[in-house]
C-alpha positions, 0 to 999 in steps of 0.5 A: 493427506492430499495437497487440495486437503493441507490448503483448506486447513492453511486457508482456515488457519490464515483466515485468523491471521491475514487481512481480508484485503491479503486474503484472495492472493494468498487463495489464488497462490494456493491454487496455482501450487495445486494446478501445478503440482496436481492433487497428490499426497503431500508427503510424496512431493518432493523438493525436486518438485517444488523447484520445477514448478517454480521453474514453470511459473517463471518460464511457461505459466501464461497469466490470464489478466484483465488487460490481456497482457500477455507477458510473464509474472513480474518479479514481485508476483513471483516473490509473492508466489515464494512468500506463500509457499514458504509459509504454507510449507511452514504450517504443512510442517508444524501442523501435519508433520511433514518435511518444510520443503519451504526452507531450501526454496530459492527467493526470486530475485528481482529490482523493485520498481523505482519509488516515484513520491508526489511533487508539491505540484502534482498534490496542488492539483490534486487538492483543486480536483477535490474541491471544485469541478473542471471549467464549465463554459455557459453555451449562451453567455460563454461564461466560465465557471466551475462547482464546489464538489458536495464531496469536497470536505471528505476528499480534501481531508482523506488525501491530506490525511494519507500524505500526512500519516503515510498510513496503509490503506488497510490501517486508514479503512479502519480508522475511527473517528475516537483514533483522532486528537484533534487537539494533539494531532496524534491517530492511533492506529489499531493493531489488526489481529495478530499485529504482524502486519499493522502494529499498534502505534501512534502517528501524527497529522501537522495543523493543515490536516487536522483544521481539514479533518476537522471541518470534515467531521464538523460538517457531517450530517450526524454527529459523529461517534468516537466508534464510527467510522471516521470515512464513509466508504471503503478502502476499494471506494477510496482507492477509486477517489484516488484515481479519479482525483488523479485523472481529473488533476492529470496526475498518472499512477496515483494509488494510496501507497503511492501517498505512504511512499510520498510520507516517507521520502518527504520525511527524510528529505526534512531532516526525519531520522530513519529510526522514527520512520521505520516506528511511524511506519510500522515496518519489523526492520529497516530494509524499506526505509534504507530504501526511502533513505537511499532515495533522498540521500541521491535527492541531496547530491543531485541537489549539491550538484545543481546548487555547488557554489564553486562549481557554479561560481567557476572558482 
């Protein structure tokens, strides 16, 4: 069987499995792997191959970008690169009775970039871009005022939301106006598919978010369905709300996990356990939030270095 052959029934099979949203990276890994190696038989490539083209997309692959940025794949594109490989030589092996060239595939090694939360400051600011437009100066009278956005209520309530929840942008998209309590402050996420990536689970929103969500649905122009869809648009159309709210409140790099990343510092930093992080998150171990736990661990000693009372104090 030719390798372009072995991708279309992995992508057949994925498809069940992936969410829409994973999707195109997977389709895009699996068409590298086959411009790289070339449309051969699957059972003559051999590890020895897979390692070189490995080497080459390290060494020699130019990526073409829309910023034109020229420079190689990050670490985490080619970690990306090595988790689709991995599992596609997986199926190739369960399914067609090949070799799992996958298991000897070396990981590529590389330093996740520093998790940067939103301060208190930076969320005001954003919550004022979402309620009211810039200044605007009168010509004749040099009056300065500024408008209520008609989008107020929903914006407010979707970054309040994200920040309270630290929910994924997929698991967020797909929330239905039945997932909310508004009497407990419970939201239940629905698992997607085969919950390997969204696990069922139950997370919460403090009394701020749920007096926001709740004049949000309130004010809807048709009275709300426990089935419809609790935001009316996307989770590409709320990616872009984001980072025009960020643009408008001068905040720099401000995208949805950026918020789950915000959750997840700010609920250790509050005294949250580890353990109820890693469930309210949905992550399978506790690797990422020893991350977030690394995190606020160094926020507390830069904290006790500024705030020693005998180091201050000169005793």
């Amino acid at each position: 069987m030719k390798l372009s052959v072995a991708n279309q029934g992995y992508l057949l099979d994925a498809a069940s499995r992936y969410s829409p949203a994973t999707m195109p990276t997977v389709r895009s890994n699996l068409a590298m792997l086959l411009a790289g190696l070339g449309d051969i038989e699957l059972k003559t490539i051999t590890q020895e191959a897979l390692t070189a083209y490995f080497v080459w997309l390290r060494t020699e692959y130019e990526p073409r970008r829309l910023s034109k940025e020229t420079g190689p794949l990050s670490g985490s594109a080619l970690d990306n690169h090595w988790k689709t490989s991995r599992v596609f030589w997986r199926w190739c092996h369960e399914t067609l009775d090949v070799p799992n060239l996958g298991i000897k595939l070396v990981r590529p090694r590389f330093v996740l970039p520093t998790v940067h939360p939103f301060t208190p400051e930076e969320v005001k600011r954003m919550l004022e871009a979402c309620k009211f437009s810039p200044m605007i100066k009168k010509a004749d009278t040099g009056k300065v005022y500024r408008i209520k956005l008609p989008r107020a209520d929903r914006d407010t309530a979707i970054l309040l939301l994200l920040l309270d929840t630290g929910l994924r942008i997929g698991e967020f998209s797909r929330l239905r106006v039945g997932d909310l309590s508004l009497e407990t402050g419970e939201v239940h996420v629905r698992p997607f598919r085969d919950s390997s990536k969204s696990k069922p689970r139950t997370v919460y929103m403090g009394a701020s978010t749920k007096r926001t969500v709740w004049k949000y649905i309130a004010t809807r122009q048709a009275k709300s369905r426990p089935d419809d869809p609790l935001f009316d648009v996307s989770a590409s159309g709320i990616r872009q709300t984001l980072k025009h709210l960020g643009e408008k409140a001068k905040v720099s790099d401000v995208h949805p996990h950026r918020f789950r990343h915000t959750f997840a510092i700010t609920f250790l930093r509050n005294g949250g356990d580890v353990f109820t992080l890693q469930r309210m998150l949905g992550h399978s171990d506790l690797s990422m939030c020893r991350k977030y736990l690394d995190l606020a661990q160094s926020d507390d000693e830069n904290a006790h270095r500024r705030a020693s009372p005998v180091d201050n104090w000169r005793l």
